[in-house]
C-alpha positions as CSV (number, residue, x, y, z in Angstrom):
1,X,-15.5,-15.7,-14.3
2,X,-12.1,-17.0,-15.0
3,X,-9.7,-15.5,-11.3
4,X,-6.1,-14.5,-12.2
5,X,-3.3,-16.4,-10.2
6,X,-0.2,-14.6,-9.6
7,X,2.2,-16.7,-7.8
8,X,4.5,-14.6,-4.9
9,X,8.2,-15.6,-5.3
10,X,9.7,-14.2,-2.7
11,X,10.0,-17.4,-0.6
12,X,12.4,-18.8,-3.6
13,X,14.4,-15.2,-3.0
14,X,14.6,-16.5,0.7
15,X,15.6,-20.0,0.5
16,X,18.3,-18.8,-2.0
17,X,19.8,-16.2,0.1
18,X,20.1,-18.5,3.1
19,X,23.1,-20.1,1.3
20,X,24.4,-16.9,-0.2
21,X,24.5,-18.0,-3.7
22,X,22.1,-18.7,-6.5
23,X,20.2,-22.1,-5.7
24,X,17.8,-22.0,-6.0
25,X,18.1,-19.7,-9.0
26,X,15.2,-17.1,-9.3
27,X,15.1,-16.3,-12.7
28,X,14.6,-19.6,-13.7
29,X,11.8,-20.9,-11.3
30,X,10.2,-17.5,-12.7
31,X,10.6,-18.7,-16.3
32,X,9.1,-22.0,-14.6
33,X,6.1,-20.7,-12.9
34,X,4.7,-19.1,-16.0
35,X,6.0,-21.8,-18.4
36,X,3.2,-24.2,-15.9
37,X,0.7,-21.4,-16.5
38,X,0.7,-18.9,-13.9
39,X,-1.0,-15.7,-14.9
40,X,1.7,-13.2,-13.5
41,X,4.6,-13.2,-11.0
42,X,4.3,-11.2,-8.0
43,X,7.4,-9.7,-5.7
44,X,7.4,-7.9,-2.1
45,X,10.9,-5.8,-1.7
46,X,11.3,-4.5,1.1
47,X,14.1,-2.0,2.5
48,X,16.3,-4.0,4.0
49,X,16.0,-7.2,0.9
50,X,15.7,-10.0,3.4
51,X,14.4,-12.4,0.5
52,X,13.5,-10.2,-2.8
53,X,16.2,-7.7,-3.6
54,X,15.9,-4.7,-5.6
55,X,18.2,-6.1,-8.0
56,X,16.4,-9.2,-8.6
57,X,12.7,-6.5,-9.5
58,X,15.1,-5.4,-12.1
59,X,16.0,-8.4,-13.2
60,X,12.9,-9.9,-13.4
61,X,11.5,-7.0,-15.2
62,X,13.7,-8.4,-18.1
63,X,12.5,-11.8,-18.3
64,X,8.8,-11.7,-17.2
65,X,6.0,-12.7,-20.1
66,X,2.8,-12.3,-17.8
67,X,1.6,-9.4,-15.6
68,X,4.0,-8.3,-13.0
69,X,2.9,-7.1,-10.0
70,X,5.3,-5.7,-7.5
71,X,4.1,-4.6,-3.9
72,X,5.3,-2.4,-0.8
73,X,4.9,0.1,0.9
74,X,5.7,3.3,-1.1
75,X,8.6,5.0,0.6
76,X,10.9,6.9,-1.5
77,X,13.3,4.0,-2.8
78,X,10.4,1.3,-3.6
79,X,8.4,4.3,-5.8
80,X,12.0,5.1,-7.8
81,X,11.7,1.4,-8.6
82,X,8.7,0.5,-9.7
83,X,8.6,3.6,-11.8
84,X,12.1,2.5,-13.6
85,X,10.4,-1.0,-14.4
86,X,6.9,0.2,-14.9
87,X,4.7,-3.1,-14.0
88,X,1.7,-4.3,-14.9
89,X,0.8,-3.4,-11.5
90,X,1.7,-2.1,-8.0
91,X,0.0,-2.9,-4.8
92,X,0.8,-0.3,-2.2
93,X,1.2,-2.5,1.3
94,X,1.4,-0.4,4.8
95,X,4.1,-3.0,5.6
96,X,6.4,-1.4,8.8
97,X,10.2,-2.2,7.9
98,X,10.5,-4.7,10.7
99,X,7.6,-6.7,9.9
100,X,7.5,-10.2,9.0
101,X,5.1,-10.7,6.9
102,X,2.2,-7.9,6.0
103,X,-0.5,-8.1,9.2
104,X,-3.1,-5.2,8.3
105,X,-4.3,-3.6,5.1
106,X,-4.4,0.4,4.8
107,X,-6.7,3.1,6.2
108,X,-7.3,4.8,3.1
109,X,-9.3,7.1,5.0
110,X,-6.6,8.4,7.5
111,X,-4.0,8.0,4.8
112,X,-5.9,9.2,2.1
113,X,-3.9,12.1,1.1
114,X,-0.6,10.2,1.2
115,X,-2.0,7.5,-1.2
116,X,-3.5,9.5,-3.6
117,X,-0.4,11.5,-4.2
118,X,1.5,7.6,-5.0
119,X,-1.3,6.9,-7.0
120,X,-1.4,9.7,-9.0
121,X,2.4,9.2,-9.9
122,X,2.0,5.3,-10.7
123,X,-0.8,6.1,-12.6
124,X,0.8,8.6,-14.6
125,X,3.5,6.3,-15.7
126,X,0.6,4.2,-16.9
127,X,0.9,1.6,-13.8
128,X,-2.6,-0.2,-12.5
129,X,-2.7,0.6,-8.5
130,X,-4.3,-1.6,-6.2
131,X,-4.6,-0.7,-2.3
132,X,-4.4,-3.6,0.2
133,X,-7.4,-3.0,2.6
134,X,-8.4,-4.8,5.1
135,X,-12.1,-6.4,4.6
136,X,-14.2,-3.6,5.6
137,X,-16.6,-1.4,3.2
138,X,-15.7,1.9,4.6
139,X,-11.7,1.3,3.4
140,X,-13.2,0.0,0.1
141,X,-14.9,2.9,-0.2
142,X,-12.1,5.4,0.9
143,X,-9.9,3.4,-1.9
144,X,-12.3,4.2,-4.5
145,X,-12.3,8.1,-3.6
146,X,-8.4,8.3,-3.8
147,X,-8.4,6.9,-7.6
148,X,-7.4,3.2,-6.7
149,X,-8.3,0.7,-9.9
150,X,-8.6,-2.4,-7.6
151,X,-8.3,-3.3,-3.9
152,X,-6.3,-6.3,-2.7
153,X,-8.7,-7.9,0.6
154,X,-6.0,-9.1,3.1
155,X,-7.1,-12.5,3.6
156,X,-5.4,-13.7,6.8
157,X,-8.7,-13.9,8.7
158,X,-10.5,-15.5,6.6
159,X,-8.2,-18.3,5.9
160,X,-7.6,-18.5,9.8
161,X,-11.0,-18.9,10.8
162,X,-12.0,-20.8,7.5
163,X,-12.1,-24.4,9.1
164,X,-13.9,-22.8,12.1
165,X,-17.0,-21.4,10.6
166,X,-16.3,-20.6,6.5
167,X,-19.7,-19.0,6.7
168,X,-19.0,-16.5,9.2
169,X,-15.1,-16.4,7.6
170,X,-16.6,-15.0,4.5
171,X,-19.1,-12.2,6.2
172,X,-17.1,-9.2,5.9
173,X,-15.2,-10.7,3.1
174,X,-18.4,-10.7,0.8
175,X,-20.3,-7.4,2.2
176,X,-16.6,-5.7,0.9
177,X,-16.6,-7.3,-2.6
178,X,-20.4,-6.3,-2.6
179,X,-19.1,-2.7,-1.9
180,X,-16.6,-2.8,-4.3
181,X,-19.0,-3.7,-7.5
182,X,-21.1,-1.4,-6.6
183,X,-18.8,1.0,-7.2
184,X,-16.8,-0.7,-9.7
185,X,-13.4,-0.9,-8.3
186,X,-11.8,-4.5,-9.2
187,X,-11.2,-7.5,-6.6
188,X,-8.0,-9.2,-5.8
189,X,-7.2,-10.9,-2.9
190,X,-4.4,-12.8,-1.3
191,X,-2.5,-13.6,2.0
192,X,-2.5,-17.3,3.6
193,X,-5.1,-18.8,0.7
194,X,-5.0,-22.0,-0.4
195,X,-5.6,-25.1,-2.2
196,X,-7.8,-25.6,1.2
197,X,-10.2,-22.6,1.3
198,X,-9.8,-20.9,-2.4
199,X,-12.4,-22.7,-3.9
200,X,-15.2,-21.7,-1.1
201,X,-13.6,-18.2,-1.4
202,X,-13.7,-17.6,-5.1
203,X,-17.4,-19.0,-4.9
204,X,-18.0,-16.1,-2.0
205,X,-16.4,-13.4,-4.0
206,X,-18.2,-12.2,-7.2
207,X,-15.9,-11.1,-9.7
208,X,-12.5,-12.1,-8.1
209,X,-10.0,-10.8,-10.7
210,X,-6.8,-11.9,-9.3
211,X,-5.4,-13.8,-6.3
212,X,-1.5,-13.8,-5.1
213,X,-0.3,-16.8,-3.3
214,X,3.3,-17.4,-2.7
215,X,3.7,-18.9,1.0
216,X,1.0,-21.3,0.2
217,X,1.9,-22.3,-3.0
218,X,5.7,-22.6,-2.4
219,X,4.7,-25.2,0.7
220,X,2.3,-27.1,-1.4
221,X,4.5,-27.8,-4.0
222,X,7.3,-28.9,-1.7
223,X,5.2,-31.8,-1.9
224,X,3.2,-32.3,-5.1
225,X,5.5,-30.0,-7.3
226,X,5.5,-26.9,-9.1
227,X,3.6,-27.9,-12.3
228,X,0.8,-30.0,-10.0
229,X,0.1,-27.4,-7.8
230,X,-0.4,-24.6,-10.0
231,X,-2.9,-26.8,-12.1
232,X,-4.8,-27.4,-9.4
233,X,-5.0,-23.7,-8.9
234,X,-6.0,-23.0,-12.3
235,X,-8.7,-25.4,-12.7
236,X,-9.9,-24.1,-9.3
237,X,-10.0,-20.5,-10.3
238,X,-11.1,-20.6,-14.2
């Protein structure tokens, strides 16, 4: 089955705000991205806008042709957001505020009643809601329970042990999606995949709906370009 690539921005946001002004300028390489075929545009706000601000969801919002798929950690500030630009989709991230980067998906068990209150609002608005979970069938499950339409398996581990032992990178990652169509929650993915390990991955992971790559991707094209890399993507992933 054809895998969906949306393509993370938010290292553009980052490179332009280390200059404090608009080069590069993030509205365009958006236009860009999906004018070389991306399937959808992912951002990561968070609270204190290091690279994607809340201004530039809303101005995305305006612009955007394919899905749009904005993710965080619900606090109070992110939800009045994503609710006044009503995605395509929102993948709820238990990101802390200091954090680097996102290290760990959700206990949807412990945090179950918290999440299914968030979903129940995005929902309402119409919004698809997918849970970042770390690979493990239990958290899969727990997803599932609290009304989730899709899961998003963090995929640090298995692109960190991938040139290791692929086989044994892709355990947990396969008995989860296995979970998962048996109870007929969809698959995404992403953190730390690329042109490297997708392939192997995708072939792992029946029914892989939708990756996001930015960190990846951005790198890559640093040397082959924009257009290059996401074709190879594409052809990887159809």
């Amino acid at each position: 089955m054809k895998t969906k690539l949306s393509v993370n921005v938010n290292k553009i946001a980052t490179l332009r705000n280390s200059r404090g002004q608009n080069t590069p300028n993030l509205l365009k390489v958006v236009e860009d991205i999906e004018r070389f075929g991306s399937d959808g545009i992912t951002i990561h706000p968070r609270p204190d806008q290091r690279h994607i601000r809340y201004s530039d969801a809303l101005d995305i919002s305006k612009i955007v042709n394919s899905e749009f798929n904005i993710e965080g950690n619900p606090i109070d500030k992110f939800m009045e957001l994503v609710l006044k630009i009503n995605p395509t989709q929102v993948t709820l991230v238990p990101d802390e505020i200091n954090n680097i980067t996102s290290d760990s998906g959700w206990d949807t068990i412990k945090h179950s009643d918290f999440l299914y209150k968030k979903i129940q609002v995005l929902k309402s608005s119409g919004i698809r809601t997918s849970i970042f979970v770390n690979p493990d069938p239990k958290m899969i499950r727990g997803a599932f329970e609290i009304g989730a339409d899709r899961i998003e398996l963090y995929t640090y581990h298995y692109a960190h042990d991938f040139n290791l032992d692929k086989e044994k990178a892709i355990s947990q990652y396969f008995q989860s999606a296995k979970e998962a169509n048996k109870l007929g929650i969809g698959i995404n993915a992403g953190h730390d995949l690329n042109l490297n390990n997708i392939s192997f991955f995708k072939e792992k992971i029946t029914n892989l709906l939708e990756v996001s790559i930015g960190h990846a991707l951005i790198t890559e094209s640093l040397y082959d370009g924009f257009e290059n890399v996401i074709s190879k993507y594409k052809s990887i992933l159809q």
